[in-house]
C-alpha positions, 0 to 999 in steps of 0.5 A: 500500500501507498500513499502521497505524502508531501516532502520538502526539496532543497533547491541549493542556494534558493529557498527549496520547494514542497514536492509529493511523493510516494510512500510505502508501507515498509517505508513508513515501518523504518521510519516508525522504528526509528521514531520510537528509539529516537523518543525513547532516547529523549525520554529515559534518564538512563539513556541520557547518562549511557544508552548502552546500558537500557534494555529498552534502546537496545530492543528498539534499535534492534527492531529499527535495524530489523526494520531496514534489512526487511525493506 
């Protein structure tokens, strides 16, 4: 399944321009991955000193990495 979404363009030294584009579902899966990890991160007191120590990160990465090799 896919959608039409809206994405900004750079368009060098000018000042760029919205352009649609299509997006798939395994697309919008990395990307939902990748957010939760990111919120996690901003969220958790115990990433903020050392993310290698919270369980949680590292089961978020690791479905955010199975994301990416499954699209």
């Amino acid at each position: 399944m896919s959608r039409a979404v809206w994405a900004y363009v750079p368009a060098g030294s000018g000042p760029g321009r919205l352009q649609r584009i299509a997006r798939n579902s395994r697309d919008t899966q990395v990307q939902r991955a990748y957010r939760a990890y990111i919120d996690h991160g901003r969220d958790c007191g115990t990433c903020a000193v050392d993310s290698a120590l919270c369980t949680t990160a590292e089961e978020l990465w690791s479905a955010y990495q199975a994301a990416t090799r499954s699209s």
